[in-house]
C-alpha positions in Angstrom: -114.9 -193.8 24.2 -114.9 -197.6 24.8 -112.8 -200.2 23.4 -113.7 -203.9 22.5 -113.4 -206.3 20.3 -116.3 -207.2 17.4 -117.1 -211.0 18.3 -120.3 -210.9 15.6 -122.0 -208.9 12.8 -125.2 -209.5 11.5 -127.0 -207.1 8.8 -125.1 -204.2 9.1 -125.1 -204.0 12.9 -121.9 -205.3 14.9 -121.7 -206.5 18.2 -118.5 -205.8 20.3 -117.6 -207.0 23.5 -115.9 -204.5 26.0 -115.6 -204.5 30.1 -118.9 -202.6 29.9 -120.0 -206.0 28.5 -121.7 -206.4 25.0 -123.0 -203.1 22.8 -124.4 -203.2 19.8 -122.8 -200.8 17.5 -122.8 -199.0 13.5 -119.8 -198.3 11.8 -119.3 -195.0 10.8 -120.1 -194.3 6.7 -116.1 -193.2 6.5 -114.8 -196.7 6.3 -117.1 -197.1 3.4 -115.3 -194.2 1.7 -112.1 -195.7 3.1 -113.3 -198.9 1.7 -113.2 -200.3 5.3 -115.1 -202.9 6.8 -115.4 -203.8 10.1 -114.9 -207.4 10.4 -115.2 -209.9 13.5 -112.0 -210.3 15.4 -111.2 -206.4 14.9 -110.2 -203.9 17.8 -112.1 -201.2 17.5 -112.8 -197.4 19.3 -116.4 -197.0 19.8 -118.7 -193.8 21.1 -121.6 -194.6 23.1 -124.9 -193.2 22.2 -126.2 -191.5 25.7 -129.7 -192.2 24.2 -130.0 -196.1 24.3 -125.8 -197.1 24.7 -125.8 -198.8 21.4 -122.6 -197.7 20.2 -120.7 -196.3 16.4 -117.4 -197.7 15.7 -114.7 -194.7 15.3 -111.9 -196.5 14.7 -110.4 -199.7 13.9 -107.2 -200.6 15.2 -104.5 -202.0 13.2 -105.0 -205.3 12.0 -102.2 -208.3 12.3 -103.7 -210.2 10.0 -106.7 -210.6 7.4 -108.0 -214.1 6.4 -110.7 -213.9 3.0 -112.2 -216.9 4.0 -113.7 -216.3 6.6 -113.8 -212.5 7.0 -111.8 -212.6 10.1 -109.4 -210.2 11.7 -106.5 -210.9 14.1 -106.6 -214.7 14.3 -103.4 -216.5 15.8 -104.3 -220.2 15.4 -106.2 -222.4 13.2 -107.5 -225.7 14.5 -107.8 -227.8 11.5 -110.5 -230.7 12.5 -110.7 -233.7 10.3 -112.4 -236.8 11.0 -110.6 -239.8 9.8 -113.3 -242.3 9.5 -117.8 -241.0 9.3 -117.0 -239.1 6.6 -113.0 -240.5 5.5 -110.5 -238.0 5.7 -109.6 -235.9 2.9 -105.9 -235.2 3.0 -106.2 -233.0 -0.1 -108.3 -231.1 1.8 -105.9 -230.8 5.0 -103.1 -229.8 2.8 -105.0 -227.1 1.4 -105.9 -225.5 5.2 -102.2 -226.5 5.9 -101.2 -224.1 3.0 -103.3 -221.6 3.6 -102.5 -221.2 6.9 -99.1 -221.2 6.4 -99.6 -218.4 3.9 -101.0 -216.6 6.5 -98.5 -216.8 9.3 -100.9 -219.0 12.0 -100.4 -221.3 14.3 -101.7 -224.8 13.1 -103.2 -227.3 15.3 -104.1 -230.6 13.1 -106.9 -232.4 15.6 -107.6 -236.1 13.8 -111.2 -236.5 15.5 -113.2 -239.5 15.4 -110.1 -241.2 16.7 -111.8 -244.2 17.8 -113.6 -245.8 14.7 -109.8 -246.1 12.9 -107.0 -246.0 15.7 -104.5 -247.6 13.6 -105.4 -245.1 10.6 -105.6 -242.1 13.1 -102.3 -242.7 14.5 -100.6 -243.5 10.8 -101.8 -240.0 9.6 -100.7 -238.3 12.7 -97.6 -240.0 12.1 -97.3 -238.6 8.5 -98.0 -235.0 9.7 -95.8 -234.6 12.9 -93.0 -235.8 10.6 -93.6 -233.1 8.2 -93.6 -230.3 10.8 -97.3 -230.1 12.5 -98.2 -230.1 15.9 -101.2 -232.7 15.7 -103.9 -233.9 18.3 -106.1 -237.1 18.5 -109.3 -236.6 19.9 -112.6 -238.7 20.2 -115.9 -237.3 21.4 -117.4 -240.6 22.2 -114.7 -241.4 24.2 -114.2 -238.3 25.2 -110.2 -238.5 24.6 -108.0 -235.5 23.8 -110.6 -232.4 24.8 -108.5 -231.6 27.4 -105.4 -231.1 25.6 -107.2 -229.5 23.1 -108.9 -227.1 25.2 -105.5 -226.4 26.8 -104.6 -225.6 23.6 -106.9 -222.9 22.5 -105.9 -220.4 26.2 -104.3 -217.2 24.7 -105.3 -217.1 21.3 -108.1 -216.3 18.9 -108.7 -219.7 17.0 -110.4 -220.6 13.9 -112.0 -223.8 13.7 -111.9 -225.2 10.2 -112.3 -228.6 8.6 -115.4 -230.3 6.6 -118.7 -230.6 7.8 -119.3 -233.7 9.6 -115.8 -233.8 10.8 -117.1 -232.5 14.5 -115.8 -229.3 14.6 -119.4 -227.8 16.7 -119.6 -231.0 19.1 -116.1 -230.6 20.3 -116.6 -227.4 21.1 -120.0 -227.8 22.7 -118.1 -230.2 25.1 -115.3 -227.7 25.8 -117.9 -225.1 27.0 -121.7 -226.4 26.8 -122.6 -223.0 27.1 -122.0 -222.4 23.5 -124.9 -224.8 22.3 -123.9 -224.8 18.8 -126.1 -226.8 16.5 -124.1 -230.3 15.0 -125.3 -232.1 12.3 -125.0 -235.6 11.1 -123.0 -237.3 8.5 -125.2 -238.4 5.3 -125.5 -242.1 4.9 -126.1 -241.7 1.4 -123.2 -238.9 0.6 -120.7 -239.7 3.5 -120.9 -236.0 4.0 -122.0 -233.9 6.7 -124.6 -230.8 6.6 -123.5 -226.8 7.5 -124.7 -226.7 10.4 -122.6 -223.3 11.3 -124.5 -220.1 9.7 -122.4 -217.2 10.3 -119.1 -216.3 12.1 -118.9 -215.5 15.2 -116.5 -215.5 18.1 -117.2 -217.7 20.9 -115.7 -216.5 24.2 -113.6 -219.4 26.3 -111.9 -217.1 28.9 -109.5 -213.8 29.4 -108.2 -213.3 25.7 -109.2 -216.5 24.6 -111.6 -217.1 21.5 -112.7 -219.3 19.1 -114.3 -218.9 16.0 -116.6 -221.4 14.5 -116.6 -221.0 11.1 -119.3 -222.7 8.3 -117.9 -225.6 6.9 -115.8 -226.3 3.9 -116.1 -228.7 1.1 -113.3 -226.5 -1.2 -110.9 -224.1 -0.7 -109.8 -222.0 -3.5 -106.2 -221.0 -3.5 -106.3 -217.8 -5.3 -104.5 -215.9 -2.6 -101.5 -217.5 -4.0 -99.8 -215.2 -6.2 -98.2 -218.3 -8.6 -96.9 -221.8 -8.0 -93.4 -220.5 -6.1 -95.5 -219.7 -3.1 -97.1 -223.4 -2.9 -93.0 -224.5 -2.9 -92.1 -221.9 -0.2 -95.0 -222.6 2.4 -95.3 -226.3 1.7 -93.1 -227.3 5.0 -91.0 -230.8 4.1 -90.9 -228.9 0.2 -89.4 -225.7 2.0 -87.4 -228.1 4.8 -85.2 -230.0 2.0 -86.0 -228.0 -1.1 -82.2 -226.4 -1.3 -80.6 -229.3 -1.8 -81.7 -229.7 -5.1 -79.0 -228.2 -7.9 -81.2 -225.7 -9.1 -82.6 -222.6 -6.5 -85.4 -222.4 -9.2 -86.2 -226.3 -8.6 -90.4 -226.7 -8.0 -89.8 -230.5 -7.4 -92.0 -231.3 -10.4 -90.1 -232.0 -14.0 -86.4 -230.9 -12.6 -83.6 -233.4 -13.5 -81.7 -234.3 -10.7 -84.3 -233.0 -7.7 -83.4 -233.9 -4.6 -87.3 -233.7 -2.8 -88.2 -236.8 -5.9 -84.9 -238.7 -4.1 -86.3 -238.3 -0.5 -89.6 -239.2 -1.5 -88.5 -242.6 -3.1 -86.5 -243.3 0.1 -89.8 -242.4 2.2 -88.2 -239.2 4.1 -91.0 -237.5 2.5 -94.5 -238.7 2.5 -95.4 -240.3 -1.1 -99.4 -238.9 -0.7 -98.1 -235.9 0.7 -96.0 -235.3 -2.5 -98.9 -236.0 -4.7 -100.9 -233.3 -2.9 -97.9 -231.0 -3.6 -98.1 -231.6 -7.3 -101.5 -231.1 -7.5 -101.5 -227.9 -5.7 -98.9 -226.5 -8.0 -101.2 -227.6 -10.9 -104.0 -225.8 -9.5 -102.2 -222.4 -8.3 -101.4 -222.9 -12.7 -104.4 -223.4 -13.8 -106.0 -220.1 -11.5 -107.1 -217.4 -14.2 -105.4 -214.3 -13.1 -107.0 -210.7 -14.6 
């Protein structure tokens, strides 16, 4: 019996990397009875076929955590890469990832790429977002600025890249290991939008228990994992930070008399856009159709 960890799966087969180096592997019809599936970023158990030494996966260890979307197991960190300028950056966007990952317990990385065709913009948003909590990064690939710190950054964990397409999530990680050789894709002149150039998920290894995993490119991001709008209150981080002040425990910061998060946003403790985002999250987690 060999242990590993799945780093790709493709049509039914599964690909796990172990010291024996990689086997390709089945899973076992149980976890379809079980209503189990193997996903990338799992532990498993598997027994070697003497035959050919592909491998069946006996047993998958548990999980520390489960994202949706992707289908990833055991994650740590998410790297959330937005470009500020080539396409613009889309903070409603951000504060969805921010949310979501914060639902799920990661470490969160905010890289502002592209930091050279907007410094003053770059370093206003980084601004916004270290003040509310974030640990942000500002990187350039044509300067080649901030790699470094944000290769440093990725040692020790298993790392999702997320982030529209276009913002650079492949080329910055084809210039922390040009081994990788993923395929990048340019920004649409006409759209201001960048192609999926990433076609399945896969774990790219940087070292000893270090991964990455570039995932296909998001234009939406549903929020349906919330269960109703209290959760987009409690994981929102300057909303959760300040939030008890208000005079009622039950206070979402939206049509409450005398809120206390409205008074720090008119005195600019809290970020006015920031807010906005807020509100509109807790109208969407509403408007979600729950059967």
């Amino acid at each position: 019996m060999v242990e590993g960890i799945i780093i790709k799966g493709i049509g039914g087969f599964y690909y796990v990397k172990t010291e024996d180096g990689l086997i390709e592997s089945r899973a076992r019809g149980v976890f379809r009875e079980e209503n189990l599936k193997p996903l990338v970023g799992d532990r498993v158990k598997i027994k070697l076929s003497p035959e050919d030494n592909s491998g069946y996966i006996i047993d998958i260890m548990p999980r520390q955590r489960e994202l949706l979307r992707p289908a990833v197991a055991n994650i740590t960190q998410a790297v959330i890469v937005m470009s500020v300028r080539n396409p613009n950056i889309n903070t409603w966007l951000l504060d969805k990832f921010l949310l979501m990952s914060d639902f799920h317990g990661l470490n969160i990385l905010i890289c502002l790429n592209k930091f050279d065709l907007d410094e003053n913009k770059t370093k206003e948003i980084s601004k916004t977002y270290k003040n509310a909590g974030y640990d942000v990064i500002m990187t350039s690939i044509e300067a080649n600025l901030g790699i470094e710190d944000l290769e440093s950054r990725l040692k020790d964990n298993i790392s999702v890249f997320a982030g529209p397409s276009g913002a650079g999530k492949s080329t910055l990680l084809n210039l922390i290991n040009p081994n990788f050789k993923l395929e990048t894709g340019k920004v649409s002149s006409k759209t201001k939008r960048g192609r999926h150039t990433t076609r399945h998920v896969e774990l790219l290894e940087l070292g000893d228990n270090s991964y990455v995993l570039d995932s296909p490119g998001f234009s939406s991001l549903n929020l349906d994992f919330l269960e109703d709008e209290i959760q987009v209150r409690d994981y929102f981080r300057e909303i959760k930070k300040y939030g008890d002040r208000c005079n009622f425990l039950s206070c979402l910061h939206d049509q409450e008399p005398s809120c206390a998060i409205k008074e720090y946003v008119k005195e600019g403790i809290i970020n006015k856009d920031r807010y906005k985002n807020y509100l509109k999250l807790l109208e969407e987690v509403r408007n979600i159709k729950r059967y």
